[in-house]
Backbone of each chain as ProteinMPNN parsed JSONL, in Angstrom:
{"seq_chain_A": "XXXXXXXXXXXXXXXXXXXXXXXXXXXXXXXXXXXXXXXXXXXXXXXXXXXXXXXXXXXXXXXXXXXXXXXXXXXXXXXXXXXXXXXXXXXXXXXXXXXXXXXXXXXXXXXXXXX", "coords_chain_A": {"N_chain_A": [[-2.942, -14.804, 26.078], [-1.238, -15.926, 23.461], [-0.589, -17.313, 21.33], [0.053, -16.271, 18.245], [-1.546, -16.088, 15.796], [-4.257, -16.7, 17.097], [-4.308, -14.696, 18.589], [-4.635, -12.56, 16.263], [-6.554, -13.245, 15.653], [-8.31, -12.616, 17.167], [-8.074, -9.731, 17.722], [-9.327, -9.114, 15.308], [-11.512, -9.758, 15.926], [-12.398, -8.339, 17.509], [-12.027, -5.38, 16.398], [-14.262, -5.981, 14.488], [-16.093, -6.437, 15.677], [-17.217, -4.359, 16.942], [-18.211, -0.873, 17.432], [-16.416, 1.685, 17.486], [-13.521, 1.314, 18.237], [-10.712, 1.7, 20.382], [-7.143, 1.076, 20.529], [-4.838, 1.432, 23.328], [-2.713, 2.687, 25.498], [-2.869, 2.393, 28.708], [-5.864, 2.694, 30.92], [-9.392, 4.479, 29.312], [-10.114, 5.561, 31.813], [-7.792, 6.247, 33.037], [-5.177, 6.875, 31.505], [-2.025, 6.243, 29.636], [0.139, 7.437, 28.622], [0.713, 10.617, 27.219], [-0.311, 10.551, 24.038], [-2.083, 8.32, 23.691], [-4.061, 9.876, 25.389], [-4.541, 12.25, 23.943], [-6.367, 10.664, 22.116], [-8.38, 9.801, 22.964], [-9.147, 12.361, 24.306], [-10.523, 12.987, 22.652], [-12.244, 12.042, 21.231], [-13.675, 11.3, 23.653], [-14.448, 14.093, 23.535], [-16.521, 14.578, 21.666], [-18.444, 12.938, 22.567], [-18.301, 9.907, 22.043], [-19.07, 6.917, 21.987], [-17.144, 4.251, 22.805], [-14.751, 0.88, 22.638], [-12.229, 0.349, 25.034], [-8.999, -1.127, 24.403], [-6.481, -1.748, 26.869], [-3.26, -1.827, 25.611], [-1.073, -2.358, 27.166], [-1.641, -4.236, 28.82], [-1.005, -6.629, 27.686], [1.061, -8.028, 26.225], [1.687, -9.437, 23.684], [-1.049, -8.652, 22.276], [-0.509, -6.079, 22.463], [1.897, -5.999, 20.509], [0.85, -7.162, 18.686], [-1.628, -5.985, 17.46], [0.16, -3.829, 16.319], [0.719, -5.083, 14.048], [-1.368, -6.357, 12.901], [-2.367, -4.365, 11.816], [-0.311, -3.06, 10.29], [0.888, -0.549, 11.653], [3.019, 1.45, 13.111], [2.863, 2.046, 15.965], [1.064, 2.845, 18.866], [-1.553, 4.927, 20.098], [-4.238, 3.49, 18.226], [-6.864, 3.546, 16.466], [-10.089, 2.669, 15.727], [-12.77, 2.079, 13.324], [-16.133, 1.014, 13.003], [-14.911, -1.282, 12.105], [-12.63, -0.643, 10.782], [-8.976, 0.859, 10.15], [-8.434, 4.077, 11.169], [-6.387, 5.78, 11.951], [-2.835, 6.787, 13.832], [-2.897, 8.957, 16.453], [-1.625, 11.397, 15.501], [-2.947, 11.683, 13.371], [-5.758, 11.608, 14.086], [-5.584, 13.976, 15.545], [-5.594, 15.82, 12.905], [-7.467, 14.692, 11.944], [-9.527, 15.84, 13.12], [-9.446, 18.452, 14.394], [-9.954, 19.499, 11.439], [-12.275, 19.056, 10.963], [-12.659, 16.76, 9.586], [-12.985, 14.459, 10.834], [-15.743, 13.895, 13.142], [-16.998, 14.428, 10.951], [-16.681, 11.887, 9.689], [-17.359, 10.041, 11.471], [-20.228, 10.235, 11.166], [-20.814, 9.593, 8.876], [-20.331, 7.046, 8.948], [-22.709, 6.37, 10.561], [-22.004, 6.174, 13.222], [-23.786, 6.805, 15.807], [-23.703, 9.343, 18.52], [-22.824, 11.879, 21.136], [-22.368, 14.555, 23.072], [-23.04, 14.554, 25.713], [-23.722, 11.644, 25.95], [-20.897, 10.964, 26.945]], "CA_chain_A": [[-3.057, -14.853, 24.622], [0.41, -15.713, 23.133], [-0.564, -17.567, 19.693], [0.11, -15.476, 16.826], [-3.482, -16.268, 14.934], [-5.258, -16.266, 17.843], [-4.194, -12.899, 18.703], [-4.848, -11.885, 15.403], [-8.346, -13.34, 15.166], [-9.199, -11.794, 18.525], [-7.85, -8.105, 17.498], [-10.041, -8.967, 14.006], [-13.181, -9.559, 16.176], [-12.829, -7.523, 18.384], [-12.151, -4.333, 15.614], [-15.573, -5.628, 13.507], [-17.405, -6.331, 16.339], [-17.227, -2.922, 17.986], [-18.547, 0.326, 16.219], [-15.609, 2.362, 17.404], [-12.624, 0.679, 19.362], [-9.339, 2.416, 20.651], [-6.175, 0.741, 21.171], [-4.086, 2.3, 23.463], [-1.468, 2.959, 26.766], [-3.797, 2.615, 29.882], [-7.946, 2.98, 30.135], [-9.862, 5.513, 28.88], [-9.795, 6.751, 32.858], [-6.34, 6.051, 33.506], [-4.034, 6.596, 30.442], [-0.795, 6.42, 30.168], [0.704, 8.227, 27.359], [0.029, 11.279, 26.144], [-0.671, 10.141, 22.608], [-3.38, 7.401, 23.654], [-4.317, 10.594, 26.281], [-4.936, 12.904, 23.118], [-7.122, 10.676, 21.39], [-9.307, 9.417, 23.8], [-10.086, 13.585, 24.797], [-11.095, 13.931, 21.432], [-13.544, 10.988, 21.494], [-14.683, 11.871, 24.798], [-15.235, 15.56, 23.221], [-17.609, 14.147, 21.041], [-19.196, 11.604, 23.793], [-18.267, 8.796, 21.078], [-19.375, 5.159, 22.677], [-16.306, 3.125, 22.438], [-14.335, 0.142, 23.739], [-10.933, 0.861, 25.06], [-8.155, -1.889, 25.184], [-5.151, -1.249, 26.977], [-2.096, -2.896, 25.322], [-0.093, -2.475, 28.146], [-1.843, -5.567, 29.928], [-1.049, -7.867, 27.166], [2.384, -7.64, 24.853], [1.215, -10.004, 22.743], [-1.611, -7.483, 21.583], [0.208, -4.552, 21.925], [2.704, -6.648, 19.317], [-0.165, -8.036, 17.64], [-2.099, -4.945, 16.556], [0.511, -3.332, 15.212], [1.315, -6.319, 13.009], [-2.831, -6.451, 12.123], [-3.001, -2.978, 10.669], [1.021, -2.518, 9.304], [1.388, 0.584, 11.713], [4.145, 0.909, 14.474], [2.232, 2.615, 17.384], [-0.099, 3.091, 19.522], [-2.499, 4.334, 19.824], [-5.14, 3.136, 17.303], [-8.653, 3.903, 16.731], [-11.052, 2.136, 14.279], [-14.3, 2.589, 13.179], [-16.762, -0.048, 11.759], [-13.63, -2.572, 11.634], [-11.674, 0.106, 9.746], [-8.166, 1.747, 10.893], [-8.609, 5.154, 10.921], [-4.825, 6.446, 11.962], [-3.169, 7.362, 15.1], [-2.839, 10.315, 17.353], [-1.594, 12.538, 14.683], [-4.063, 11.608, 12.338], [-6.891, 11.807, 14.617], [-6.051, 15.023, 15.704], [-5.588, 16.392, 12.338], [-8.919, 15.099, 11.395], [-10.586, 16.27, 14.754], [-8.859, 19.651, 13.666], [-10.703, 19.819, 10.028], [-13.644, 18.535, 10.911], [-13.021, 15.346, 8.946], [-13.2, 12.865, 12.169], [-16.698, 14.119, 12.741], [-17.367, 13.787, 9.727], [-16.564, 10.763, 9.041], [-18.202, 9.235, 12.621], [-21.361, 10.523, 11.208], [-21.131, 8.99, 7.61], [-20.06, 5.985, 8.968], [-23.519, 5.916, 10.951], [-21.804, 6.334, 14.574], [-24.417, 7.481, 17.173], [-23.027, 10.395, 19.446], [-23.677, 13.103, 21.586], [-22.092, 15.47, 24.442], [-24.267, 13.819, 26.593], [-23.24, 10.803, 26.156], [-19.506, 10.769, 27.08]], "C_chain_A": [[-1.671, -14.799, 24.0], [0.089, -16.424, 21.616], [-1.165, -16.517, 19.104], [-1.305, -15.529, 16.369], [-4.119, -16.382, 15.514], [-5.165, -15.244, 18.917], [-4.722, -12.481, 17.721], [-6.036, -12.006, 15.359], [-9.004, -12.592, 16.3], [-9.258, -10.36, 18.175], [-9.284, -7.971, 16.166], [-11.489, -8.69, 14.13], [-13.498, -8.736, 16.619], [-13.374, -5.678, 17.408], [-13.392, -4.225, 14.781], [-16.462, -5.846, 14.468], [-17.958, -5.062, 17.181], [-17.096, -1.723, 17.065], [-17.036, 0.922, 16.16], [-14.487, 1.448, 18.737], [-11.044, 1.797, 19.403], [-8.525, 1.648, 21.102], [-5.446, 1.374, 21.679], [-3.15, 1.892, 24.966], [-2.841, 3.543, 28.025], [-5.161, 2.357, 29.485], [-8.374, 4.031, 29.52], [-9.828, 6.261, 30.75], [-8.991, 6.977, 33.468], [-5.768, 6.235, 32.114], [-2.706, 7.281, 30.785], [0.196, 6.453, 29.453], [0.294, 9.134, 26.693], [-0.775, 11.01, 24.604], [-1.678, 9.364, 22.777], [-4.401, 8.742, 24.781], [-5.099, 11.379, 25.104], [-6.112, 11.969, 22.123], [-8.472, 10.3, 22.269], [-9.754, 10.562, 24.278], [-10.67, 13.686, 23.933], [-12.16, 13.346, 21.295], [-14.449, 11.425, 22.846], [-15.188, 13.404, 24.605], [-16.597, 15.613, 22.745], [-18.633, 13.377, 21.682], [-19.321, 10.503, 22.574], [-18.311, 7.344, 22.081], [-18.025, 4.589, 21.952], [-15.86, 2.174, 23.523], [-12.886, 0.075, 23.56], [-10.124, -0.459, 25.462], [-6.555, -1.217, 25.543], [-4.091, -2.373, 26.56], [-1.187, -2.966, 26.102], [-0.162, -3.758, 28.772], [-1.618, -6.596, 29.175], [0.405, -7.311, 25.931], [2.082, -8.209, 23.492], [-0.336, -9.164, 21.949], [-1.107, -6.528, 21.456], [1.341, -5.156, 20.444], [1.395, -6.395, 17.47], [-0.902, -6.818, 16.696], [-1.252, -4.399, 15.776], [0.856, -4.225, 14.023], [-0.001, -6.358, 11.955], [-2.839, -5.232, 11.236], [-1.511, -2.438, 10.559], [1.219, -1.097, 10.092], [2.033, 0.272, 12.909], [4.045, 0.906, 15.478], [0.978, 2.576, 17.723], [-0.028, 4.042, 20.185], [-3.3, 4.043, 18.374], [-6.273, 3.225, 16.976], [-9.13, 3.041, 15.43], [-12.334, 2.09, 14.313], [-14.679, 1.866, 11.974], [-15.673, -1.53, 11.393], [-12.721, -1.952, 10.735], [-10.545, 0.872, 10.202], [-8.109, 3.029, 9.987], [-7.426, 6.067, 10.625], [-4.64, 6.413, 13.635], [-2.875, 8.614, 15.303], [-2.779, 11.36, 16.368], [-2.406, 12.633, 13.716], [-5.466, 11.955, 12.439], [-6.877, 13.194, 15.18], [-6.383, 15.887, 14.481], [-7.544, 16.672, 11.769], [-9.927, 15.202, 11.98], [-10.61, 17.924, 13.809], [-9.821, 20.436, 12.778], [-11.767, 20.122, 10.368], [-14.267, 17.117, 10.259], [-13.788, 14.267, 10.095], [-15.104, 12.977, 12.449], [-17.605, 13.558, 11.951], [-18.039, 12.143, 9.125], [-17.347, 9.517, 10.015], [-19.688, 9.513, 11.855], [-21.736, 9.483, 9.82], [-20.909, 7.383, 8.161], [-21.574, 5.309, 10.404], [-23.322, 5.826, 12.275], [-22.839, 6.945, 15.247], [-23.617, 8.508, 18.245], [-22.873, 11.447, 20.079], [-22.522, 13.24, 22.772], [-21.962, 14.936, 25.565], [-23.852, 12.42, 26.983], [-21.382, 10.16, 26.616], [-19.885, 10.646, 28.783]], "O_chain_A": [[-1.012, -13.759, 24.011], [0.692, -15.879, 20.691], [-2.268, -15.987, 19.23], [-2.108, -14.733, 16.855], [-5.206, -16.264, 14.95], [-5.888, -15.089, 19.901], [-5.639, -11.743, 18.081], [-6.745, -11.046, 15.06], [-10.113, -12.06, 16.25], [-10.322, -9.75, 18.284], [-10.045, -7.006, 16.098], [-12.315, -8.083, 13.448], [-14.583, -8.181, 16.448], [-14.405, -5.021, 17.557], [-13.806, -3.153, 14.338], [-17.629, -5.512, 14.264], [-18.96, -4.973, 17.89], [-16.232, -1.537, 16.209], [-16.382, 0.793, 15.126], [-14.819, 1.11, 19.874], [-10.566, 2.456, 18.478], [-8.841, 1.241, 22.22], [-4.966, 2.214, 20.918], [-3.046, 0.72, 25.327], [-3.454, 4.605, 28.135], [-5.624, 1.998, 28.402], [-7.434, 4.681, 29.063], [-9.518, 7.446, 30.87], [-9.055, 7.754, 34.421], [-6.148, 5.26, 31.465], [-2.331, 8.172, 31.547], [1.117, 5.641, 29.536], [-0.392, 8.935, 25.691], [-1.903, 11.448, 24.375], [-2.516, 9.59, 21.904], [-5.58, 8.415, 24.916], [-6.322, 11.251, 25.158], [-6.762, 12.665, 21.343], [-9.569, 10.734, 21.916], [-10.836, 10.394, 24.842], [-11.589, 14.499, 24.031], [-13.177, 14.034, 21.216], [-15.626, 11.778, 22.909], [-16.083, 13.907, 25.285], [-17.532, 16.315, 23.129], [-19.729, 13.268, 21.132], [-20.454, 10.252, 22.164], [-17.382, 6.998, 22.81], [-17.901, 4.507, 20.731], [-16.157, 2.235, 24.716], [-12.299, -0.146, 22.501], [-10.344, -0.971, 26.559], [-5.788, -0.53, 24.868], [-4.047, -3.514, 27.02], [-0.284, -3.738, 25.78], [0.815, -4.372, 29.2], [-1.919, -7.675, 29.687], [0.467, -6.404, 25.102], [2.192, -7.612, 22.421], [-0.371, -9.365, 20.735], [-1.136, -5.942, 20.374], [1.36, -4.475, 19.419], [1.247, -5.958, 16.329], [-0.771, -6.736, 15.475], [-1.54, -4.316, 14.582], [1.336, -3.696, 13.02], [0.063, -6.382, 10.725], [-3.282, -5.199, 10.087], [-1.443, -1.225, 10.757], [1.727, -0.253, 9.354], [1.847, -0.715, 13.62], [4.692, 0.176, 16.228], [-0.006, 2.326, 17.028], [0.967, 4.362, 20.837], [-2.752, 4.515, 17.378], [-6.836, 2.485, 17.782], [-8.518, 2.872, 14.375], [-12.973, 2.062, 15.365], [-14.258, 1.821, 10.818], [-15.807, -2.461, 10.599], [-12.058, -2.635, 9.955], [-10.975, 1.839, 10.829], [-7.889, 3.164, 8.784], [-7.277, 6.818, 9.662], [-5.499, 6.195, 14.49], [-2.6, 9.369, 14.371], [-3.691, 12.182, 16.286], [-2.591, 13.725, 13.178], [-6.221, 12.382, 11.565], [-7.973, 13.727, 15.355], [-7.294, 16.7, 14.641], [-8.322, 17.581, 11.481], [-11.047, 14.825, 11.638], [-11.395, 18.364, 12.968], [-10.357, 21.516, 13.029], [-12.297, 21.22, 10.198], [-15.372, 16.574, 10.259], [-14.81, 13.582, 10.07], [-15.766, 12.086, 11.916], [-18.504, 12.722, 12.039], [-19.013, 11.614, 8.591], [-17.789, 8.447, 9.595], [-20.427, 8.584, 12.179], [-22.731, 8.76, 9.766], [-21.532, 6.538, 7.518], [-21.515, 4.23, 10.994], [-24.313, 5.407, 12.871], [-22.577, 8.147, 15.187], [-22.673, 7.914, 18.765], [-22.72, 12.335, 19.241], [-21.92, 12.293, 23.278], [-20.967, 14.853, 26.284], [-23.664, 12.079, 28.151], [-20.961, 9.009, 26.504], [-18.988, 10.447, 29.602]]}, "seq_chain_B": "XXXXXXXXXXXXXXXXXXXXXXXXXXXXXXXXXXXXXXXXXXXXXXXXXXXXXXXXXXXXXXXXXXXXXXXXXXXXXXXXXXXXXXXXXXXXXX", "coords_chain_B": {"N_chain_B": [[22.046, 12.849, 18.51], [22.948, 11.615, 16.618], [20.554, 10.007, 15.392], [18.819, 11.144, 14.869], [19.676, 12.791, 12.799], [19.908, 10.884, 10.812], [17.313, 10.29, 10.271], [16.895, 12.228, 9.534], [18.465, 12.593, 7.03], [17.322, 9.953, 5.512], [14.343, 10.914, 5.231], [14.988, 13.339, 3.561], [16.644, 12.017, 1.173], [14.003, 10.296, 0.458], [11.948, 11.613, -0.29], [12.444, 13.878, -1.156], [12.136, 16.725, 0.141], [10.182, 19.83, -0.083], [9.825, 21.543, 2.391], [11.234, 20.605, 5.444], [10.828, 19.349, 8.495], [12.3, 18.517, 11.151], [12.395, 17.552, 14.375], [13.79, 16.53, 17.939], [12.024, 15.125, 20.575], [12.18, 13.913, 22.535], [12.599, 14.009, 25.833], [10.622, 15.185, 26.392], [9.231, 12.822, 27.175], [10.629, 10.946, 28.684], [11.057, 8.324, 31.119], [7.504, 7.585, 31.058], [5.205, 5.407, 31.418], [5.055, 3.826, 29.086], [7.401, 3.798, 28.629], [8.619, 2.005, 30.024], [11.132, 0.189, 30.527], [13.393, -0.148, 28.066], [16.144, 1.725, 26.625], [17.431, 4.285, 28.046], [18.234, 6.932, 25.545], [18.205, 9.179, 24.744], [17.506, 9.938, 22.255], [14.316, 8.834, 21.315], [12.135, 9.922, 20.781], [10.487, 12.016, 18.355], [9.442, 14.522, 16.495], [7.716, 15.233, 13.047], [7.84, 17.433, 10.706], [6.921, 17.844, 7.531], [6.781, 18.19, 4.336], [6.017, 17.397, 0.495], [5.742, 16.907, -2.55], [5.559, 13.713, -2.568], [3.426, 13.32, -1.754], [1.459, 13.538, -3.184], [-2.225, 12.454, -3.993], [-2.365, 10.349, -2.081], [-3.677, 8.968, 1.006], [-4.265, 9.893, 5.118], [-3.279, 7.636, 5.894], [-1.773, 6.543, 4.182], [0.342, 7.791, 3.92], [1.776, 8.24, 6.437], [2.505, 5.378, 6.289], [4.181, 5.197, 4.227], [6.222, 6.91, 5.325], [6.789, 5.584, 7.68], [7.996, 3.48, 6.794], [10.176, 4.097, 5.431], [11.66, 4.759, 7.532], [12.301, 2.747, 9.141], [14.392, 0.585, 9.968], [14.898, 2.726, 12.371], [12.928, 2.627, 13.776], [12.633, 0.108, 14.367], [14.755, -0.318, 16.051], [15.027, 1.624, 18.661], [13.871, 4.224, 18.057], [10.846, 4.871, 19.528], [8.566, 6.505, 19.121], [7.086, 8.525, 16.338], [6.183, 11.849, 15.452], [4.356, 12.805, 13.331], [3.425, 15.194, 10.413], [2.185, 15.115, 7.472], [2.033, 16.832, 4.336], [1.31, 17.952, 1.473], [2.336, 20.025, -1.328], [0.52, 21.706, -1.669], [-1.689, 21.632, 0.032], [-0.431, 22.56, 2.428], [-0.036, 25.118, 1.361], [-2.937, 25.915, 1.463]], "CA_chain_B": [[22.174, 13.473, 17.21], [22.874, 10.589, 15.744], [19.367, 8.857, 15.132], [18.147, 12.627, 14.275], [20.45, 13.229, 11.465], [19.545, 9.562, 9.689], [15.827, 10.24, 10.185], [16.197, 13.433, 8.136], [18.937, 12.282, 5.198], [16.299, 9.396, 4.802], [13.526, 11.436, 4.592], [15.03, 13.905, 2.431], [16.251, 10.758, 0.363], [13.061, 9.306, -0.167], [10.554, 12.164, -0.943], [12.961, 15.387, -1.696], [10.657, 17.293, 0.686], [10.356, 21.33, -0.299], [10.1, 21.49, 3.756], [11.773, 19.491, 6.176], [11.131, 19.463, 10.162], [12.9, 16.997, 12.409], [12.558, 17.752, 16.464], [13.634, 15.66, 18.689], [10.845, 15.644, 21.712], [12.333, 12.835, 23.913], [12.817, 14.712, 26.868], [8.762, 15.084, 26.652], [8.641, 11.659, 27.554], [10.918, 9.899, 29.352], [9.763, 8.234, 32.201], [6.616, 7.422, 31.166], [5.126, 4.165, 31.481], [4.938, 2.945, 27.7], [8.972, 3.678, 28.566], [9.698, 1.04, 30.954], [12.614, -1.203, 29.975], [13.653, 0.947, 26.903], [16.978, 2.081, 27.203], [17.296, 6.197, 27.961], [18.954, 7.118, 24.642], [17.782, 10.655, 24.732], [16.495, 9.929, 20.831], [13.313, 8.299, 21.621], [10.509, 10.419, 20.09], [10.706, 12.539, 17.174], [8.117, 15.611, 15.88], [8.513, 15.441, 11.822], [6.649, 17.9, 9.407], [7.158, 16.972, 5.73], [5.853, 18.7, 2.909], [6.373, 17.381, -0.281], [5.339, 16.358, -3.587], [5.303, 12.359, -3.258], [2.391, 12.703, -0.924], [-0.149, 13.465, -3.368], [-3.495, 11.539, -4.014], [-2.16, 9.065, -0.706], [-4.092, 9.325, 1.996], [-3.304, 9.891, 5.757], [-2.533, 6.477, 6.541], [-0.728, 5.924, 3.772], [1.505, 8.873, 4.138], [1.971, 7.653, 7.413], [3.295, 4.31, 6.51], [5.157, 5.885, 3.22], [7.513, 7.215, 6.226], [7.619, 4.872, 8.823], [8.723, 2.321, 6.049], [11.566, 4.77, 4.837], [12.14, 4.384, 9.031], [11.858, 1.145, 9.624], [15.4, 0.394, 10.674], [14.852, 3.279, 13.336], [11.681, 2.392, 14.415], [12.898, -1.266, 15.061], [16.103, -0.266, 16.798], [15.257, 2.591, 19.702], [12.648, 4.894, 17.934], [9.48, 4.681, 19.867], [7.203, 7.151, 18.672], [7.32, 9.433, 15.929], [4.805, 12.357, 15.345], [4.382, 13.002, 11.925], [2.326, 16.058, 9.359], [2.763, 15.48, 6.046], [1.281, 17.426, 3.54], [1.394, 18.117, -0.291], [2.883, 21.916, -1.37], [-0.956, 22.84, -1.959], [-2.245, 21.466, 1.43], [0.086, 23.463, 3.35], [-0.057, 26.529, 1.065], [-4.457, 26.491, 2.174]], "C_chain_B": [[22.032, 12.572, 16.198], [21.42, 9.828, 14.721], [18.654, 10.463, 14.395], [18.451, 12.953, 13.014], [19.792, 12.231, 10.376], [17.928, 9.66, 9.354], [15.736, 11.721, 8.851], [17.093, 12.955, 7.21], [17.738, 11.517, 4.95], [15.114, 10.059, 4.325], [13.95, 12.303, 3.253], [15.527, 13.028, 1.111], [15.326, 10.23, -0.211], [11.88, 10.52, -0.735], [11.402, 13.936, -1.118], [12.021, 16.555, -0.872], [10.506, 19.159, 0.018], [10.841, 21.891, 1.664], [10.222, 20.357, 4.314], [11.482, 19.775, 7.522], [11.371, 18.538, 10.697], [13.497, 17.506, 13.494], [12.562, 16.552, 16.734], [12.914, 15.992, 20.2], [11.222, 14.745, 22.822], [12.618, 13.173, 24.891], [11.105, 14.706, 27.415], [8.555, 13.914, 27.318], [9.455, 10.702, 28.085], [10.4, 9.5, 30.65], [8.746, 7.602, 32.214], [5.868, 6.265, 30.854], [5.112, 3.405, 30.372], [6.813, 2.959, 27.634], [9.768, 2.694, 28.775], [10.429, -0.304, 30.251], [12.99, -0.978, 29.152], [14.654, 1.477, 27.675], [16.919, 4.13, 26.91], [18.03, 6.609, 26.99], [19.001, 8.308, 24.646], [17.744, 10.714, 23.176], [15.249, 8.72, 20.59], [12.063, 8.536, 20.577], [10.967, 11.878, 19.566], [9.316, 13.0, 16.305], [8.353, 15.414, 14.394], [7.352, 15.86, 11.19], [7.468, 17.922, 8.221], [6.356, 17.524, 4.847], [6.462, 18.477, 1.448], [5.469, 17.229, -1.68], [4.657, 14.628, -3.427], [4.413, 12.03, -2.737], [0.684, 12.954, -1.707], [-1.028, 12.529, -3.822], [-2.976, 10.238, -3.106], [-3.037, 9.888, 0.193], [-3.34, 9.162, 3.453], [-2.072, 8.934, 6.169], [-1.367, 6.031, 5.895], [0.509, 6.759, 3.483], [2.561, 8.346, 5.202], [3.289, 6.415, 6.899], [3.869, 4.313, 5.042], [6.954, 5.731, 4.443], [7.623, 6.723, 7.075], [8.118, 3.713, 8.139], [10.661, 2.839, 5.457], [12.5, 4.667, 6.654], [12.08, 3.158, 9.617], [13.054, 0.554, 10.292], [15.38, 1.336, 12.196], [14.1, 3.135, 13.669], [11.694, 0.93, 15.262], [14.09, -0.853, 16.391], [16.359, 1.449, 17.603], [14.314, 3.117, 19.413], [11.48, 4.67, 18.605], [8.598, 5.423, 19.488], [7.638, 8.338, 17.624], [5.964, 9.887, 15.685], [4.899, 12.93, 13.573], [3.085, 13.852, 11.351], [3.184, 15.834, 8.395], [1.908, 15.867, 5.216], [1.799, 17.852, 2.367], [1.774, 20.055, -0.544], [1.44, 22.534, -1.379], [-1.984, 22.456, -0.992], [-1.925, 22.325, 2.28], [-0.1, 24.733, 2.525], [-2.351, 26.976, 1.776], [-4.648, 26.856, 3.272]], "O_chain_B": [[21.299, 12.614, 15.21], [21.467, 9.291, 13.615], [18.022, 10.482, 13.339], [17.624, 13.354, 12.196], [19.272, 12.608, 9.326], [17.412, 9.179, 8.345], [15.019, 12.034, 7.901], [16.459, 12.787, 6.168], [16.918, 12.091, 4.234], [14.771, 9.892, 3.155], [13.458, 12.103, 2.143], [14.942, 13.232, 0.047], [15.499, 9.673, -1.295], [11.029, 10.202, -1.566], [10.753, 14.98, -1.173], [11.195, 17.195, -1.523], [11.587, 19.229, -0.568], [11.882, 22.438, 2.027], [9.65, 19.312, 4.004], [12.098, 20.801, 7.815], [10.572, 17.603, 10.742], [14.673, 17.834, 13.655], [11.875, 15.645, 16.264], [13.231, 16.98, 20.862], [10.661, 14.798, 23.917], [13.336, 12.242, 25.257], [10.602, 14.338, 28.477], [7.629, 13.925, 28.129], [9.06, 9.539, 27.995], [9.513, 10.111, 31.246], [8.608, 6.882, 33.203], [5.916, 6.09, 29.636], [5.157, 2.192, 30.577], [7.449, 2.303, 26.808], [10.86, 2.364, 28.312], [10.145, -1.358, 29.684], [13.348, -2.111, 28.83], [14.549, 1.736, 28.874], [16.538, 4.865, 25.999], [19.089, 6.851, 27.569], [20.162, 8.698, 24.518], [18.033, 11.849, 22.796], [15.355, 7.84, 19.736], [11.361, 7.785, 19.899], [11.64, 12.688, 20.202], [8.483, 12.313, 15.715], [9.578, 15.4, 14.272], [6.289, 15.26, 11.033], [8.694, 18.028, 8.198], [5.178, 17.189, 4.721], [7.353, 19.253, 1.101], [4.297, 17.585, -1.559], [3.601, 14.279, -3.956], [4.072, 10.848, -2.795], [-0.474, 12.777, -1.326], [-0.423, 11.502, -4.131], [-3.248, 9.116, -3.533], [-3.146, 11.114, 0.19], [-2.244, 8.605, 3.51], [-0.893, 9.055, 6.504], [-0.378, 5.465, 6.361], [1.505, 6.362, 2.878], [3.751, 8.093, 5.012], [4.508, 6.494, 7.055], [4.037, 3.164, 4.634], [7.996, 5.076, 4.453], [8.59, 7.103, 7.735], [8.695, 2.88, 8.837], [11.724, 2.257, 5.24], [13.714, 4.534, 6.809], [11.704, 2.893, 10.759], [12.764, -0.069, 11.314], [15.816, 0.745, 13.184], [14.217, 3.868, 14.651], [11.108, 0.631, 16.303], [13.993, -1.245, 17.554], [17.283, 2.235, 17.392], [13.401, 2.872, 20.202], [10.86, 3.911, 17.859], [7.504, 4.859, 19.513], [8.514, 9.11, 18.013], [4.941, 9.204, 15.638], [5.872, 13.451, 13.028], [1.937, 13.494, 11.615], [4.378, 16.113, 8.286], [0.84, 15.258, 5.252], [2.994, 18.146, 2.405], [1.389, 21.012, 0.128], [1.242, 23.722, -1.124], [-3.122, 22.902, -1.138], [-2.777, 22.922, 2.938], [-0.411, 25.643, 3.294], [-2.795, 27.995, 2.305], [-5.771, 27.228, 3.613]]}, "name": "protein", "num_of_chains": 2, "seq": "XXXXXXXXXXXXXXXXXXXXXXXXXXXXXXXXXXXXXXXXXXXXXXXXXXXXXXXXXXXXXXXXXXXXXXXXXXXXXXXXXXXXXXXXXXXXXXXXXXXXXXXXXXXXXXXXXXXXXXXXXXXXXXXXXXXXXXXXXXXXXXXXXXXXXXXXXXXXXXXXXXXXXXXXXXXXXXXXXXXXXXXXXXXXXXXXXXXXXXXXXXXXXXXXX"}
């Protein structure tokens, strides 16, 4: 995947076609950066269904996302096709109780159980 | 030191903070595979809590990219990761 707009349209589908997606450094059972490490426990705290890409296997996405949603790093989380924040954002609003929260208003399915 | 010092005049430049924190954490992380081919600068990755005024009614994200725009020269040129809290004088005082 090396064209520009069809990187972008792929990151676009991929973010509305998938309830909750994580961009990040490794898989969800391999990672490979703390920071994509911390958000992916917090999701798996919750047993949140998502789909994990690693930007490591592709530069041109790891480029590309941050270019789609104006932020510099990874990782990334989004929910519903919406960027949420990263790492520090997601812990803060793990933290609160916002993240939660906000999986629930936004109609996410999720359980314990399910992780 | 260098990249440490510019990260805090700018911040305190752009939002006058009441509090300022700027750690440098790159030691945490060299090495580690989002590293490879990145030269070892030993100013890599950078903790920053921020409490000011210009962050109120923004939300996180856009706090967020408030200050990685005031960083944007360091973020292009070596910075790889910064961790960032920013919060409003009456966020952090709750």
């Amino acid at each position: 995947m090396s064209d520009t707009s069809n990187v972008q349209s792929w990151i676009d589908q991929t973010v509305k076609g998938n309830d909750v997606v994580l961009f990040m450094k490794g898989t969800r059972d391999a990672p490979q950066c703390g920071f994509s490490d911390r958000v992916r426990r917090i999701l798996n705290h919750f047993g949140v269904p998502y789909k994990d890409i690693n930007v490591l296997e592709d530069m041109s996405v790891r480029e590309g996302v941050k270019a789609y949603t104006n932020w510099p790093t990874i990782p990334q989380l989004y929910v519903k096709g919406e960027f949420i924040g990263g790492a520090d954002i997601i812990m803060e609003m793990y933290q609160s109780g916002e993240l939660e929260q906000h999986l629930r208003e936004k109609g996410i399915e999720f359980s314990p159980a399910m992780a | 030191m260098q990249i440490e010092n510019r990260i805090r005049q700018k911040l305190l430049d752009a939002f006058s903070p009441i509090t300022l924190e700027v750690r440098n954490e790159s030691h945490k992380h060299a090495g580690h595979a989002g590293m490879k081919g990145l030269p070892a600068t030993g100013e890599t990755h950078f903790d920053i809590v921020i409490i000011s005024d210009a962050f109120k009614d923004c939300s996180r994200v856009a706090r967020h990219r408030m200050i990685n725009s005031v960083l944007a020269d360091e973020l292009a040129g070596g910075v790889h990761a910064l961790s960032i809290r920013a919060k409003t004088p009456d966020e952090s005082a709750g």
